[in-house]
N, C-alpha and C positions, 0 to 999 in steps of 0.2 A: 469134610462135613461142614465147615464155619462157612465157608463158601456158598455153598449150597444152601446152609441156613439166611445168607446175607441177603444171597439171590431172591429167595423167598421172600424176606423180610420186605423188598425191596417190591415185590410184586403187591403183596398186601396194600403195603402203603398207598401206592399206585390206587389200588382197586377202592380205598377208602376203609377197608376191615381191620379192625381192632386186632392187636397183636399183643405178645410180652414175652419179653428175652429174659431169660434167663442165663445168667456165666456165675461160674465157679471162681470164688474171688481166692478164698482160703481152702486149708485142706487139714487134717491131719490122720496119717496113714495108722491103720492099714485101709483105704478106700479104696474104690475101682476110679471115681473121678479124679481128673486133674486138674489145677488150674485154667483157668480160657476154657475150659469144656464150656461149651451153649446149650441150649432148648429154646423150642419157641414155640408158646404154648396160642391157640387160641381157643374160643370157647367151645371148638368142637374137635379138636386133636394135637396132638402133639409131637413135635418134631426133634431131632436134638439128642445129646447126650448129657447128663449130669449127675450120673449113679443109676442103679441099679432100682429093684423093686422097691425099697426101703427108704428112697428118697424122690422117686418120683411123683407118688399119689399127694407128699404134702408141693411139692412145685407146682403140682397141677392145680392142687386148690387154691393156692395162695397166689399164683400170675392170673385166676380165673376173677380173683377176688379183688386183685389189683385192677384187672378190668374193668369189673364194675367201680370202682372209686377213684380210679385214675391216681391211685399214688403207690409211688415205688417203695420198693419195700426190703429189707435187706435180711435173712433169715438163716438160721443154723438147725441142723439136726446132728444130738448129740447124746451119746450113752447117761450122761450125766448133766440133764439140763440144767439143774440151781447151779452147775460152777461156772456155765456161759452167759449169764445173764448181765447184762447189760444195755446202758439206755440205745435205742434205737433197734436192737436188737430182735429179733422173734427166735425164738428159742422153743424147738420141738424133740420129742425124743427119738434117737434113733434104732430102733429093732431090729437091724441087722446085728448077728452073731459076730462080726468083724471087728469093732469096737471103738472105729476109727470117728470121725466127727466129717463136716463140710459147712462149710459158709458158702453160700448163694446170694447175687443180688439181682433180684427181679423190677425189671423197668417196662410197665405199660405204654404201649405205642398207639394213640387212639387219632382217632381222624381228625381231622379242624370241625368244629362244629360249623354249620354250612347257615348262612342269613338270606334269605331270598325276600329281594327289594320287591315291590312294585310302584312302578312312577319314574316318573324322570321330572319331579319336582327338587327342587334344590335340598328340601329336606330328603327324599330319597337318593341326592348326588352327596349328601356329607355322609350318610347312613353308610353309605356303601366303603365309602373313603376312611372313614372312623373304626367299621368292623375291618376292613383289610389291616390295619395298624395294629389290630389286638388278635389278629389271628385266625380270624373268621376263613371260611370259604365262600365268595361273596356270588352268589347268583341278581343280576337284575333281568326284569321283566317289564317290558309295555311295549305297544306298536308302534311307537317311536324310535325307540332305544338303537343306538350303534352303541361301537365300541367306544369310540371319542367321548360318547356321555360318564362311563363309568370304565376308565383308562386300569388296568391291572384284577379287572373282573375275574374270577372264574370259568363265568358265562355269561353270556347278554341274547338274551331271546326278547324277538318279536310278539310273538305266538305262545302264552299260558301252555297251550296243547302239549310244545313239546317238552313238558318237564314232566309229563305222566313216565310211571315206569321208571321215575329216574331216585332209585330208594338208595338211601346210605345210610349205614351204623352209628356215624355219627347225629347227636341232636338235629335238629332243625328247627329254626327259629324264620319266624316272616313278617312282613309291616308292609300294610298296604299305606303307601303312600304318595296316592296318585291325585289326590287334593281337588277332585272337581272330576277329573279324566277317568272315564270306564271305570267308577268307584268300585259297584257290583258286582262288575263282570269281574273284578281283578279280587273283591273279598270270596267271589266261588270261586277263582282258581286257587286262594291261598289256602281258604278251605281242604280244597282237593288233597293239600299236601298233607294234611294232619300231623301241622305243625305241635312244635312243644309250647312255643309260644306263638301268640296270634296279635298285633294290633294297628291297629287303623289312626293314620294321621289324622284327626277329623273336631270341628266342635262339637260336641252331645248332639245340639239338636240335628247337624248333617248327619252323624250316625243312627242319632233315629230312626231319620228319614230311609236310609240305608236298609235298615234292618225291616223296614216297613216295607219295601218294597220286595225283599228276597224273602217275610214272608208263605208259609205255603213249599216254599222252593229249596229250603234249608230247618232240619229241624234247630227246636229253639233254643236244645239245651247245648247244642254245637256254636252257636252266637253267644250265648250265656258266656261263654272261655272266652270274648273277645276282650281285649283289652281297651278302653277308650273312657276316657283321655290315654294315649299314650304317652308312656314313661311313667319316671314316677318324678314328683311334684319339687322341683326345683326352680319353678318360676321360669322356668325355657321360653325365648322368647326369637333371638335366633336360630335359623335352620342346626347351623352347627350345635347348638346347645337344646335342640329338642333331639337331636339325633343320640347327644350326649346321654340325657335321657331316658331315652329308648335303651340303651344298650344299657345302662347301670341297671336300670328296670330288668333284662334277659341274665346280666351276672347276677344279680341278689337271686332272679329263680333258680339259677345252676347251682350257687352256693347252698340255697335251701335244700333242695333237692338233694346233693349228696351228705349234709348233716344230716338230713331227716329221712332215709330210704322208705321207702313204700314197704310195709308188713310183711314177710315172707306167711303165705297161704299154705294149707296144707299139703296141695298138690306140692308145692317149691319142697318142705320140709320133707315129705314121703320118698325123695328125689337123694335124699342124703343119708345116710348112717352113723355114728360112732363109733370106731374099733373099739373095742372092749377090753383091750389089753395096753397098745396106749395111749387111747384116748384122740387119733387123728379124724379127722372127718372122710368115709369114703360116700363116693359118688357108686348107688345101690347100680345103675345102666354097667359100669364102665367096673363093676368090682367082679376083680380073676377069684379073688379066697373068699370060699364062704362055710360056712356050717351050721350045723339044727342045735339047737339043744333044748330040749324041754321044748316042743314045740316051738319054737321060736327061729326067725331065722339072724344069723350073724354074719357082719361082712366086714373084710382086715385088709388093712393095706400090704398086705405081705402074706408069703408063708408062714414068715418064723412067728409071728403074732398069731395065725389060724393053728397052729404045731403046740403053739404054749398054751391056749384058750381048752385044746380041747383035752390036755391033760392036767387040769385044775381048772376046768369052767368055774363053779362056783366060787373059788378065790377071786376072780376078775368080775364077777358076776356083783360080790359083795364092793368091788374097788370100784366098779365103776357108778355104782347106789351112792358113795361118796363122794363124787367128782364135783 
């Protein structure tokens, strides 16, 4: 199965799709996992062994979780949480009848975040050179452009056109920066990509003009998100040092961005549960245990939690009023 998990693993990457492995680091019996036991979770199934019903629902949430924040995470499910606690630790309970414990450590595998250049201006040749060193997946774009202009590319298209249909998991970030060349025509292809971030090497009044012209042709609250001046304000005055720039300007919004997640909406929160027994989070699509009580409906990561719920509901009923 690790094999097979590997291969997998290995495909994903390839393809750009977000993954997270999960191995069995510790144990202590009586468990069904063993040490090296894998899973590999992504946001829509899951592969893998690493226990039984009683440890899987919390892997799922927590490699699901690791996904969105891109940090690994190291976790125990344990009959007796307060005696595992410790710094680094995530410490959940374990409701299997077995009695045994597992340490798991779950690693997010995300894509390179992808920069798509436009230009074959010098500042578009550091852009490109600058993101490949930090990690980037570097797309450039113009009708100029070979491979010689931006040597360890990604990709180098002629043709805007053909980057339509070409969608990845990972962010995407772009900068036109074609500095006089097909300005317009290169701000509606980057448009097109509905990028995370957007901006335009240019001085105000060129982007004005810019935005004066694509009038009509682009709504306004779409230009509104453009960035320009691009970067942020360090006095940049060579290419390499506006390119500098640009890129500290796309880290501070990545940073931003996962300190400050966007509000989980109703629809998100409707999407989830709370066992009531001990307290894990279940995914309401993907939950096998459920039952009514008092009109109501309840969903368990397990049997043994649905089995104990439903012969003293109102004691878990009152424990959970206190969480």
């Amino acid at each position: 199965m690790r094999r097979e998990l590997l291969d997998l693993a290995s495909d994903l990457a390839r393809r750009g799709e977000p993954f997270a492995l999960a191995t069995v680091v510790a144990r202590r019996p009586p468990i069904s996992a063993q040490v090296g036991d894998m899973a590999l979770v992504t946001r829509e199934g899951f592969h893998g062994w690493v226990g039984g019903s009683c440890t899987r629902p919390t892997v799922t949430a927590e490699a699901r979780q690791a996904l969105e924040d891109g940090q690994p995470r190291l976790i125990s499910l344990d009959p007796d949480p307060e005696s595992q606690r410790r710094p680094g630790l995530r410490v959940f309970p374990m409701t299997c009848h077995s009695g045994g414990s597992v340490e798991i450590h779950i690693q997010p595998v995300l894509p390179a975040p992808r920069l798509i250049v436009y230009g074959v201006s010098p500042t578009a040749r550091a852009l490109a050179r600058l993101a490949q060193a930090m990690g980037y997946s570097v797309w450039a774009v113009d009708p100029t452009a070979d491979a010689s202009a931006f040597p360890g590319a990604d990709a180098v298209a002629t043709d805007p056109r053909k980057l339509r249909g070409e969608r990845t998991a990972a962010p995407v970030f772009a900068v036109v920066a074609t500095q006089g060349q097909w300005d317009e025509d290169a701000l509606l292809a980057a448009l097109a990509q509905e990028p995370a971030y957007l901006a335009v090497v240019a001085s105000p009044k060129r982007y004005g003009e810019m935005r004066a012209l694509l009038a009509g042709k682009v709504p306004e609250e779409a230009l509104a998100h453009v960035r320009n001046p691009a970067g942020l304000d360090l006095g940049a005055r060579l290419p390499e040092e506006i390119a500098l720039s640009i890129l500290a300007e796309i880290v501070k919004e990545q940073r931003a961005a996962v300190a400050s997640p966007a509000p989980r909406t109703e629809a998100t929160v409707g999407e989830e549960a709370v066992d009531p027994v001990c307290g894990m989070t279940v995914r309401v699509a993907e939950a096998r245990y459920r039952a009514q009580h008092a009109g109501r409906d309840f969903y368990f990561c397990a049997a043994g939690c649905r089995e104990r719920f439903l012969a003293g509901p109102g004691r878990y009923l009152a424990m959970a009023e206190t969480r």
